[in-house]
C-alpha positions in Angstrom: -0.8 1.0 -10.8 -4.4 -0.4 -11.0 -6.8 2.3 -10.6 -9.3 -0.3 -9.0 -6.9 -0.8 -5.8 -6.2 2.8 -5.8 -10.2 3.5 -5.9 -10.3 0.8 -3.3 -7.3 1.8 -1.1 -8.3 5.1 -1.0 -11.6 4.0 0.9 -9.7 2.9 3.6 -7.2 6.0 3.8 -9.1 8.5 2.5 -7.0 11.6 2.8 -4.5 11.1 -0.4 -1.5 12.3 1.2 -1.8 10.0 4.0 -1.6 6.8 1.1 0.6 8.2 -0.6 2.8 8.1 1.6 2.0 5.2 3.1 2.1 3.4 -0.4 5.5 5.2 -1.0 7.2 4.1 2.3 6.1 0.3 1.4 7.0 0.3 -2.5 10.9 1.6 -1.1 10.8 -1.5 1.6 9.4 -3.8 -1.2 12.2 -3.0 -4.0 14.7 -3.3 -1.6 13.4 -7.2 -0.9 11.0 -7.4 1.7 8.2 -9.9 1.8 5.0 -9.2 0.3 2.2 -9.6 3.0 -0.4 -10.3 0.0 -0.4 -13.4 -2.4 -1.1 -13.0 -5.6 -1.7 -15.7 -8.4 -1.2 -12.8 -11.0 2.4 -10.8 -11.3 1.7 -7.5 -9.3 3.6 -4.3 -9.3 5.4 -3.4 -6.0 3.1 -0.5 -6.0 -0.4 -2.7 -6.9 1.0 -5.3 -3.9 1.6 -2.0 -1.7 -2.2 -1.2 -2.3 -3.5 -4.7 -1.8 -1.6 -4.7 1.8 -3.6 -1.3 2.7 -6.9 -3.0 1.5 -6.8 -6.3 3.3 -5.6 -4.4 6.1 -2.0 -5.4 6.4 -0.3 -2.5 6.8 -1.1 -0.4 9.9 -0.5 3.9 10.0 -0.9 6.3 12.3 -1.8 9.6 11.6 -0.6 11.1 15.0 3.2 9.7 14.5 5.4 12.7 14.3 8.5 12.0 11.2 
C-alpha cells in the first residue's frame, strides 16, 4: 500500500476506522472482479486502486448507515 494515498485518503476520511473499512469493503469487491473506477498507467494494488477511488471521490460512505 502506498503510504502517499493512505496520507492522502485519510484527508478525505479522516477517522481511520471509517477508511478502513471502507478500503476493506472495496479491496473484497475488487478481488472478486469488479471494475476499477480509477485508471492507472502504472500496475496498482487492489488496495492502492481502493485508495485512489476515495481520493478522486469515487466511492461514496455514509457514516450514519447502520450494518
Amino acid at each position: 500500500m502506498r503510504d502517499d494515498y493512505l496520507k492522502e485518503a485519510h484527508t478525505i476520511i479522516p477517522d481511520a476506522n471509517v477508511l478502513i473499512n471502507v478500503v476493506s469493503r472495496r479491496v473484497k469487491q475488487l478481488r472478486r472482479g469488479a471494475r476499477a473506477l480509477v485508471e492507472s498507467l502504472e500496475k496498482l494494488s487492489p488496495e492502492d486502486i481502493a485508495l485512489r477511488e476515495v481520493i478522486e471521490g469515487k466511492i461514496s460512505f455514509d457514516t450514519n448507515a447502520q450494518a
